[in-house]
C-alpha positions in Angstrom: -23.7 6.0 21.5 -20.3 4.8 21.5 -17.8 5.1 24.0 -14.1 5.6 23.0 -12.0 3.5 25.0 -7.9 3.5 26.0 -7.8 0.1 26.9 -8.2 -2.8 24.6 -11.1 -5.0 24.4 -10.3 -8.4 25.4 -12.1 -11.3 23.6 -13.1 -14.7 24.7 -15.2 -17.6 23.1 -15.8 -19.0 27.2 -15.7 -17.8 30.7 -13.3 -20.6 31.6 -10.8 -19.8 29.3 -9.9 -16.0 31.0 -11.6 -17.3 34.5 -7.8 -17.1 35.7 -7.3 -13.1 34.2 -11.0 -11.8 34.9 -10.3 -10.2 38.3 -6.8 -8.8 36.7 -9.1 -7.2 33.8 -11.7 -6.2 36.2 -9.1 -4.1 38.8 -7.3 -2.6 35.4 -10.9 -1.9 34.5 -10.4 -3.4 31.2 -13.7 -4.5 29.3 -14.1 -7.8 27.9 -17.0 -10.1 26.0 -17.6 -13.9 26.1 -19.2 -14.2 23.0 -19.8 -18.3 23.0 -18.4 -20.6 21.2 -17.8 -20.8 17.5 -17.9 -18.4 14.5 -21.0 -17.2 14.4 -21.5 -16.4 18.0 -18.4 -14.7 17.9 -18.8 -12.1 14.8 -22.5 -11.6 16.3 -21.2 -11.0 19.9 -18.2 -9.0 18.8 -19.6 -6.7 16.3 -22.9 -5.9 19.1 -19.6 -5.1 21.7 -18.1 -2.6 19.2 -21.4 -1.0 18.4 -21.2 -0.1 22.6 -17.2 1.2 22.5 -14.6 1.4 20.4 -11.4 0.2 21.8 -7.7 0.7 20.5 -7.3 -2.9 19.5 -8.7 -6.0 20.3 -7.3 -9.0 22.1 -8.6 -12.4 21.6 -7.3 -15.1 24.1 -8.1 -18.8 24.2 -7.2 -22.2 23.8 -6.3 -24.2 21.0 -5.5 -27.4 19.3 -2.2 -28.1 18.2 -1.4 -29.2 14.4 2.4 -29.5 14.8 4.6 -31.2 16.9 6.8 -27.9 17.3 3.7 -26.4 19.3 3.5 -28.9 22.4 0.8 -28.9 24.9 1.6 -25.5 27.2 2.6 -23.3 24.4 1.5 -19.9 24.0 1.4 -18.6 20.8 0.0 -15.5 18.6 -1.7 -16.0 15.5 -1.1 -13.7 12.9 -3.2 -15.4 10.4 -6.3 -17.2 10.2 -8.2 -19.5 7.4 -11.9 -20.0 7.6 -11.2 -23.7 6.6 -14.2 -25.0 5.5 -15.6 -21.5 3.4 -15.9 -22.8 -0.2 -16.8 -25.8 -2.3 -15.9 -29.7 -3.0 -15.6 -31.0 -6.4 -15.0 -34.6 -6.2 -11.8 -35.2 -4.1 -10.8 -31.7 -4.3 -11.3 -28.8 -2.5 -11.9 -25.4 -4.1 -11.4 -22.1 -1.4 -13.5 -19.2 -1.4 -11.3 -17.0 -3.1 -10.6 -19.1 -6.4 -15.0 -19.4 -6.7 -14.6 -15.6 -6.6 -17.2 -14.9 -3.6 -14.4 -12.9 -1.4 -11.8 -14.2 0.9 -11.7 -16.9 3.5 -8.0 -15.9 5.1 -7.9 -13.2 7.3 -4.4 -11.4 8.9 -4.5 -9.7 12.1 -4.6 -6.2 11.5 -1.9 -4.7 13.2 -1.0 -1.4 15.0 2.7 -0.7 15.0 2.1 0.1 19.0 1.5 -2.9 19.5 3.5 -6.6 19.9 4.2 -9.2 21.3 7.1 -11.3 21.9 5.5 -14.6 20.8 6.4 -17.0 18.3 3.9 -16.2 15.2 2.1 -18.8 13.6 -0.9 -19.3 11.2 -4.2 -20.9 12.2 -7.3 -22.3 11.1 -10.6 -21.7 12.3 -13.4 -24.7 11.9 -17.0 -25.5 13.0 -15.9 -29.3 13.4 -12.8 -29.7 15.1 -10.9 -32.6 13.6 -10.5 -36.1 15.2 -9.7 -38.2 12.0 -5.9 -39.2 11.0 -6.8 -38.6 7.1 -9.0 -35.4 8.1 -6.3 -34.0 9.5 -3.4 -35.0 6.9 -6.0 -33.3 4.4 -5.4 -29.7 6.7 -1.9 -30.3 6.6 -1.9 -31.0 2.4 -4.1 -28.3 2.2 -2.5 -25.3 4.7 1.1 -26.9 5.6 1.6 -23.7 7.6 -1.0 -24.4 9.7 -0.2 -24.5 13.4 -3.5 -24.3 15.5 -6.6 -25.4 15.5 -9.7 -23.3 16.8 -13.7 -22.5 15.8 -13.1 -18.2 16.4 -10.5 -16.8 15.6 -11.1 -16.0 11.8 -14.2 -14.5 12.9 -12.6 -12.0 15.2 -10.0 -11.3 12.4 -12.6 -10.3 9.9 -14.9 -8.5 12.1 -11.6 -6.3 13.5 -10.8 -5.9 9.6 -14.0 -4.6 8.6 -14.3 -2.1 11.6 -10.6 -1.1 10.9 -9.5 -2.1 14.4 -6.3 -3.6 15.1 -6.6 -7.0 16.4 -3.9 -9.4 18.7 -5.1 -13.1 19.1 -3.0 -15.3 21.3 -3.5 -18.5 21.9 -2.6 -21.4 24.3 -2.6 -24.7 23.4 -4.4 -27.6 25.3 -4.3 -30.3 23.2 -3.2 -31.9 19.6 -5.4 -32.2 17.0 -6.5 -36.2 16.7 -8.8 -38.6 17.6 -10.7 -37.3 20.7 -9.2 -38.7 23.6 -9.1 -36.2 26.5 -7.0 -38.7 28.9 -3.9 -36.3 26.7 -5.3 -33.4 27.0 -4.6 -30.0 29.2 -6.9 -27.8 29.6 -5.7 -26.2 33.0 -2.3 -25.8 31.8 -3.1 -24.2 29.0 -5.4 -21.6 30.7 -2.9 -21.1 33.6 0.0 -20.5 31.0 -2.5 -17.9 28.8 -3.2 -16.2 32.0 0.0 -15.5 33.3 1.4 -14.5 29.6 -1.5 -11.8 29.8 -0.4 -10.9 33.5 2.8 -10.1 32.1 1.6 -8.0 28.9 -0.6 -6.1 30.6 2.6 -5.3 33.6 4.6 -4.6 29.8 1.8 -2.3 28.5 1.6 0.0 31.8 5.3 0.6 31.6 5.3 1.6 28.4 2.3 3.8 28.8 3.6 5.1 32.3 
């Protein structure tokens, strides 16, 4: 039986990338699921969490790679779109997206609840089950989606399951590294979790004032 819940679901693909927030979320007594990492895990592990409560919206926090030099390493953004980048076919050298084979969509929006905002620069995402480290690979995502910002392997998932149980949906993301060859001498991952943790401390403090 499901429960109906006032507080929103938070969402993560790993433990370590809330490990900062999880006793916040646990004293506000606000649920959340680690659903593991990539797309599949996440629709699976999501959709079994909704079938349990249904919660007012859904919050999906993590860390991301950065396809723009506007976004450095620290930046904490919210994604208000996100393309399943790899759902369709090749032909040759070309690229042919889900929707123009006529199978559906592979770009999902965040479905939004007019409650609910944030103060974050908006940007559009891509979500992958390889994350790129090649220079052309990567000038191929920006030819193909030059509004792409981030990089991740979830968040289109939790987009589409949140669309198809009509559920509003925030994903925010911090950003740990830039998208390139894999060298994790530039990376950081601490900042990034520190700086997504205390930009949820501060929306939660926001959202109790407003419901207060």
């Amino acid at each position: 039986m499901q429960e109906l819940h006032t507080k929103p679901l938070v969402v993560a693909a790993t433990r370590a990338e809330i490990a900062l927030s999880i006793p916040l979320l646990d004293a506000q007594q606000i649920p959340y699921v680690i659903t593991g990492v990539g797309m599949v895990a996440t629709a699976y592990a999501l959709t079994k969490a909704l079938h349990r409560c249904t919660p007012p919206y859904i919050l999906n926090l993590g860390i991301a790679g950065s396809l723009s030099d506007e976004l450095p390493i620290g930046s904490v953004v919210e994604i208000v779109q996100d393309t399943f980048f790899e759902l369709g076919a090749e032909h040759e050298d070309d690229f042919i997206p889900l929707e123009q084979l006529g199978f559906g969509a592979s770009s999902w929006a965040n479905l939004s609840s007019g409650h609910i905002h944030t103060a974050l620069d908006k940007v559009e995402g891509i979500t992958v089950n390889k994350v790129h480290g090649h220079k052309r690979a990567i000038q191929q995502v920006q030819q193909r989606l030059p509004y792409a910002r981030t990089e991740s392997m979830e968040g289109a998932a939790v987009f589409y399951v949140s669309n198809e149980e009509n559920i509003p949906c925030i994903q925010v993301r911090s950003i740990s590294n830039f998208v390139g060859p894999r060298d994790k001498s530039t990376w950081n991952i601490p900042l990034a979790i520190q700086n997504l943790h205390e930009w949820l401390s501060d929306f939660l403090k926001l959202r109790d004032g407003q419901q207060s």
